[in-house]
C-alpha positions as CSV (number, residue, x, y, z in Angstrom):
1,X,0.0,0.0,0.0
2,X,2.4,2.6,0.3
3,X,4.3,1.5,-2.6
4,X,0.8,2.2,-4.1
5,X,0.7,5.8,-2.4
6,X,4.2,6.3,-3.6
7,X,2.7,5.8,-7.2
8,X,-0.7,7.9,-7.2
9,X,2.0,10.6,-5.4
10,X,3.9,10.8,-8.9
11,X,0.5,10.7,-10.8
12,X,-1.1,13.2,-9.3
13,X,1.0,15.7,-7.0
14,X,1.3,17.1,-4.5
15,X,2.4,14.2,-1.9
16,X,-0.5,12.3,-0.9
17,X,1.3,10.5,1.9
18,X,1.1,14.2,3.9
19,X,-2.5,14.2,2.9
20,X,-4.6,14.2,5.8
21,X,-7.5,12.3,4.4
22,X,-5.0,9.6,2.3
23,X,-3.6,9.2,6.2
24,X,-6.5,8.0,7.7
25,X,-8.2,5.9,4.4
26,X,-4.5,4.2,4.8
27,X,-4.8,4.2,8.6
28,X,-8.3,2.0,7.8
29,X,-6.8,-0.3,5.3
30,X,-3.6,-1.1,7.8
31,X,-6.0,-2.6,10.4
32,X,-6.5,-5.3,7.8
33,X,-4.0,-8.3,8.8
34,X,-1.5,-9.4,6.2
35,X,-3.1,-12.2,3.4
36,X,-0.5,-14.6,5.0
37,X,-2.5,-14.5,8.2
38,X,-5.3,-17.0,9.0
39,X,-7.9,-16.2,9.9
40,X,-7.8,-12.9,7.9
41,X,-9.3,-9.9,10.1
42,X,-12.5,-8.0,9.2
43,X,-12.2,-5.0,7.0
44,X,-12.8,-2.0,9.3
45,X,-15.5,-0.4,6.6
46,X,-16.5,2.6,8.7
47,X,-12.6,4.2,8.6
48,X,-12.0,3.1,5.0
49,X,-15.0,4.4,3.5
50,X,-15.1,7.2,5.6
51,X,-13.2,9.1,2.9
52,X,-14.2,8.6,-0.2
53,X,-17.8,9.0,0.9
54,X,-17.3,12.7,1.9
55,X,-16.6,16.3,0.4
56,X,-14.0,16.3,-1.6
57,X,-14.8,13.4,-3.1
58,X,-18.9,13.6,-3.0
59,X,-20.8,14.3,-5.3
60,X,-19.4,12.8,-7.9
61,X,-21.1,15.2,-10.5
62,X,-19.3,18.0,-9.1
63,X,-15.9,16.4,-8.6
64,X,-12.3,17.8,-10.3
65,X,-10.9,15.7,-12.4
66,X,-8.2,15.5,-9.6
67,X,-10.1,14.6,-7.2
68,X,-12.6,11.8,-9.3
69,X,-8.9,10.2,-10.0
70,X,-8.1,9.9,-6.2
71,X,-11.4,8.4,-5.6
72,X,-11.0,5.7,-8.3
73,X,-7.6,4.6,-7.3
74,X,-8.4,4.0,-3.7
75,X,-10.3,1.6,-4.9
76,X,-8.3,-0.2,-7.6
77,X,-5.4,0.1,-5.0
78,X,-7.7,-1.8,-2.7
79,X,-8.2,-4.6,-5.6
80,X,-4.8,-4.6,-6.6
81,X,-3.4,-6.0,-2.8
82,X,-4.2,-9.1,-3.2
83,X,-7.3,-9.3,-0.8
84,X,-10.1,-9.1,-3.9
85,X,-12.3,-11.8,-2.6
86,X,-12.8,-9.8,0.9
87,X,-14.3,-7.0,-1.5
88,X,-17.6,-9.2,-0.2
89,X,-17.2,-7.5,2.8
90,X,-17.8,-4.0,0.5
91,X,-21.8,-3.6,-0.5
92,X,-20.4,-2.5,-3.5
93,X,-18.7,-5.1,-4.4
94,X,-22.2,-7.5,-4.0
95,X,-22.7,-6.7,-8.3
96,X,-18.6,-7.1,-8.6
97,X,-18.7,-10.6,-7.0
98,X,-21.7,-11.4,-9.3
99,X,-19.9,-10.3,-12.3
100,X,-16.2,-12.0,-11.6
101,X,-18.3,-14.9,-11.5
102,X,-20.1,-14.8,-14.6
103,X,-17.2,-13.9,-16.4
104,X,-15.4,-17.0,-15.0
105,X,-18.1,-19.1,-16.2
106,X,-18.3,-17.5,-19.7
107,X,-14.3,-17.8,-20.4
108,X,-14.7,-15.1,-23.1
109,X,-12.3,-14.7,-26.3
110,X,-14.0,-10.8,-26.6
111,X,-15.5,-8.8,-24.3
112,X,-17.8,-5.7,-25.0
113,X,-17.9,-3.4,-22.1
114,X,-21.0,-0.3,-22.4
115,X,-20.4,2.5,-19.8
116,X,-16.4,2.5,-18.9
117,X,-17.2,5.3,-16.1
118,X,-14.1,5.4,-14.0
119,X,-12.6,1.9,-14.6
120,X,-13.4,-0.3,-11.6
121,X,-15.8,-2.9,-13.8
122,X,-13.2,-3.5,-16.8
123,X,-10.3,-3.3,-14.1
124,X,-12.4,-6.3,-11.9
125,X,-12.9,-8.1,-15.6
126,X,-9.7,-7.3,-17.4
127,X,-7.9,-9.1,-14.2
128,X,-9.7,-12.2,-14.7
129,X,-9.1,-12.6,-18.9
130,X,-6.6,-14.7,-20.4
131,X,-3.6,-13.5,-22.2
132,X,-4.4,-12.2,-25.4
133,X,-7.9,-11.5,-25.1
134,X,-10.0,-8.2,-25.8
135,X,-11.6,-5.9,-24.1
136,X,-13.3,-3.2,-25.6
137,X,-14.8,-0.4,-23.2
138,X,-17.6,2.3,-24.2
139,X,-17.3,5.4,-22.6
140,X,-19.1,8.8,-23.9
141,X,-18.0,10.9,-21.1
142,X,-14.4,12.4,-22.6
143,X,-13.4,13.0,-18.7
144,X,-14.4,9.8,-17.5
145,X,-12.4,8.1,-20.3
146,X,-9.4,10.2,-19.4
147,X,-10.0,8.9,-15.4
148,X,-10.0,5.0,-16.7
149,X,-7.4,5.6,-18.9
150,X,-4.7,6.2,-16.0
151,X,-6.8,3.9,-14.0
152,X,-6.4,1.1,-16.6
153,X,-3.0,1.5,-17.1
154,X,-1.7,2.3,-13.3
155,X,-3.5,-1.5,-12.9
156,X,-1.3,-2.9,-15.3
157,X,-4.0,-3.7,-18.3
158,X,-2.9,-1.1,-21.1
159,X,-2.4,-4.0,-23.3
160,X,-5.6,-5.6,-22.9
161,X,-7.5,-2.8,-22.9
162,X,-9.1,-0.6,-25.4
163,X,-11.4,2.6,-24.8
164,X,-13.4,3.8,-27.3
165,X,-14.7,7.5,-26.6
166,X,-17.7,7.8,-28.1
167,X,-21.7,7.2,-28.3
168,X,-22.6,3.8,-28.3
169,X,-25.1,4.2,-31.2
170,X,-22.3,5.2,-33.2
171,X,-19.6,2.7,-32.1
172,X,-21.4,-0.7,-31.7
173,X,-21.9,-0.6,-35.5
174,X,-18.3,-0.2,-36.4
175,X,-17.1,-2.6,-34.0
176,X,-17.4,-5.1,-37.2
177,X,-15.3,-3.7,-39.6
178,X,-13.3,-1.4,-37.9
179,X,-12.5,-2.6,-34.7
180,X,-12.3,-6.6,-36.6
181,X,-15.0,-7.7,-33.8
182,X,-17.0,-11.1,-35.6
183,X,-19.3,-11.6,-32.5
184,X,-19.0,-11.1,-28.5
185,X,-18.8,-13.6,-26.1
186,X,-19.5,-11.1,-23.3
187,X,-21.4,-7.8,-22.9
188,X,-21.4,-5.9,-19.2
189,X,-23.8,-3.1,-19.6
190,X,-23.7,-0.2,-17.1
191,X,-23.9,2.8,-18.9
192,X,-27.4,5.1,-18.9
193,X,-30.3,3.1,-18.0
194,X,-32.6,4.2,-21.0
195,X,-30.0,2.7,-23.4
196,X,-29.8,-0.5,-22.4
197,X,-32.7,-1.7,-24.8
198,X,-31.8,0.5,-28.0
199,X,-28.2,-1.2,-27.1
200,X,-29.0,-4.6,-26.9
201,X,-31.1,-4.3,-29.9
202,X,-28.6,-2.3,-31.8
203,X,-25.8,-4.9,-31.2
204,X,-28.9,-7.8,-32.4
205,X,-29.3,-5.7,-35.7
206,X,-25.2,-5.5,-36.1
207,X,-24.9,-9.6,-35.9
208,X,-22.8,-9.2,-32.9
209,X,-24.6,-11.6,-30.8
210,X,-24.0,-15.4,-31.4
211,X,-25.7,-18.5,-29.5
212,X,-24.8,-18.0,-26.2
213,X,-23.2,-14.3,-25.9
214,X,-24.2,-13.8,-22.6
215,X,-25.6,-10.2,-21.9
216,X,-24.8,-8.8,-18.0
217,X,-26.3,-5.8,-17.4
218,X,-26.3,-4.1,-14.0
219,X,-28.5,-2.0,-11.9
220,X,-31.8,-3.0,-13.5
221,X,-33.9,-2.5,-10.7
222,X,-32.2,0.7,-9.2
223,X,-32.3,3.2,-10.8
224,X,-33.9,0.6,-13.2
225,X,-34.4,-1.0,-16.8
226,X,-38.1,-2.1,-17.1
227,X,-38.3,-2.1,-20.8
228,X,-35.1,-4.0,-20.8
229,X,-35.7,-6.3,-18.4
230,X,-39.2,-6.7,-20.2
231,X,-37.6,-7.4,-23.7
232,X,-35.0,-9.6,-23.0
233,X,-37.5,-11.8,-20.6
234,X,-40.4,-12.0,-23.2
235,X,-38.7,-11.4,-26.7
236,X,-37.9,-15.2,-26.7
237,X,-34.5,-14.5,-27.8
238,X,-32.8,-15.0,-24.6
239,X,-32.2,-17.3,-21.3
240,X,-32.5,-14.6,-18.3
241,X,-31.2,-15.3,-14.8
242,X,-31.5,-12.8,-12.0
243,X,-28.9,-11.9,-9.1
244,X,-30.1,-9.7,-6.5
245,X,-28.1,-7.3,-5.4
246,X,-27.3,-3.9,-3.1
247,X,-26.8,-0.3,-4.8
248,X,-23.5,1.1,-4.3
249,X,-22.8,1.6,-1.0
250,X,-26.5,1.5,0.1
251,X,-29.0,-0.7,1.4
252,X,-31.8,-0.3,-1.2
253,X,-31.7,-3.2,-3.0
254,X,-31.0,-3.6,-6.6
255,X,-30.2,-6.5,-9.3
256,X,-28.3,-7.6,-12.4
257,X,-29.5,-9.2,-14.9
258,X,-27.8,-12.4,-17.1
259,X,-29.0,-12.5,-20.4
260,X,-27.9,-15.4,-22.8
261,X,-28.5,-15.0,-26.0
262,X,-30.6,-18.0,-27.8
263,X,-29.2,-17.8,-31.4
């Protein structure tokens, strides 16, 4: 970890070690016993949380681009230790879990990612691909895309990573001849909720779906996808699955939904 502080110190100046708030989400994570130890202590949530949940780092719609890095590394630092599976422990990683998992089971050769945000989703997926497969993100937001950029690459995934700035209704129709895509394995939607169906359908139209692509899309039940979740479950193109899950670092419950495409 403070190899890790040492890092973000270069990326983003001035010296985070001397920053009051990096000392005590640091202070939180060294409570955590080495992995070597057994039985591994609890994650002390309350301290580590504590700061990214609070000004300067909320709300996100009003964040520098500074400080929306910060936030975002915190947490890929946190992945990167070696200590992913106690991300249970998180609320926020309930969907995370869900999707390592799914991706496991899928083993894809090409993976379409819609909403990049910040990073944390391709980062979780990226770590769990083979050598030499793709992953190709989506991300509209030009800021964002800058954020998971340095995210991407301070995880150590440049090469297996590709982020496309753009609108999805413009990209997902190239992916064939310009990006050399025949037909995804995986697709992990979590971009905005009202274009999950136009997506899904779009990518249908484009003859990027083969029997069995499996479709993940997140957060269908908060904020919500109704005319998603309706198509895919009564279209009789698909083989839906639902995980129940938690909304980001709250209570209210929330779902993903597995989609696998019938052919």
């Amino acid at each position: 970890m403070k190899g890790q502080i040492s890092a973000l110190t270069v990326m983003f100046q001035p010296p985070l070690a001397s920053n009051a708030l990096v000392r005590t989400f640091v202070q939180g994570v060294m409570r955590i016993a080495p992995p070597v130890h057994s039985p591994l202590a609890p994650w002390d949530l309350n301290l580590v949380l504590s700061v990214p949940q609070d000004s300067p780092f909320e709300p996100l719609h009003e964040l520098p681009l500074l400080s929306l890095s910060q936030k975002v590394a915190f947490l890929v630092a946190i992945t990167s230790v070696g200590r992913v599976s106690e991300l249970a422990a998180l609320q926020v990683a309930v969907s995370g879990l869900i999707l390592d998992k799914i991706v496991k089971e899928t083993n894809p050769n090409i993976v379409l990612e819609l909403g990049t945000y910040c990073g944390y989703s391709t980062v979780r997926i990226a770590r769990l691909l083979k050598p030499g497969i793709r992953l190709l993100t989506v991300e509209f937001n030009p800021a964002y895309a800058a954020v998971a950029k340095q995210i991407i690459e301070f995880a150590g995934f440049k090469d297996k990573v590709q982020i496309l700035e753009g609108n999805t209704h413009d990209i997902i129709p190239q992916l064939k001849k310009k990006y050399e895509v025949d037909t995804l394995d995986f697709v992990f939607v979590d971009h905005w909720k009202e274009k999950y169906l136009p997506d899904i359908q779009l990518l249908e139209k484009c003859r990027l779906l083969r029997k069995g692509s499996v479709i993940l899309a997140d957060n269908v039940i908060c904020p919500g996808a109704p005319d998603f979740l309706k198509y895919v479950r009564t279209c009789g193109h698909y083989d839906c699955t639902n995980y129940p899950s938690f909304l980001e670092y709250m209570n209210e419950k929330d779902a993903l939904e597995k989609a696998v495409f019938r052919g």
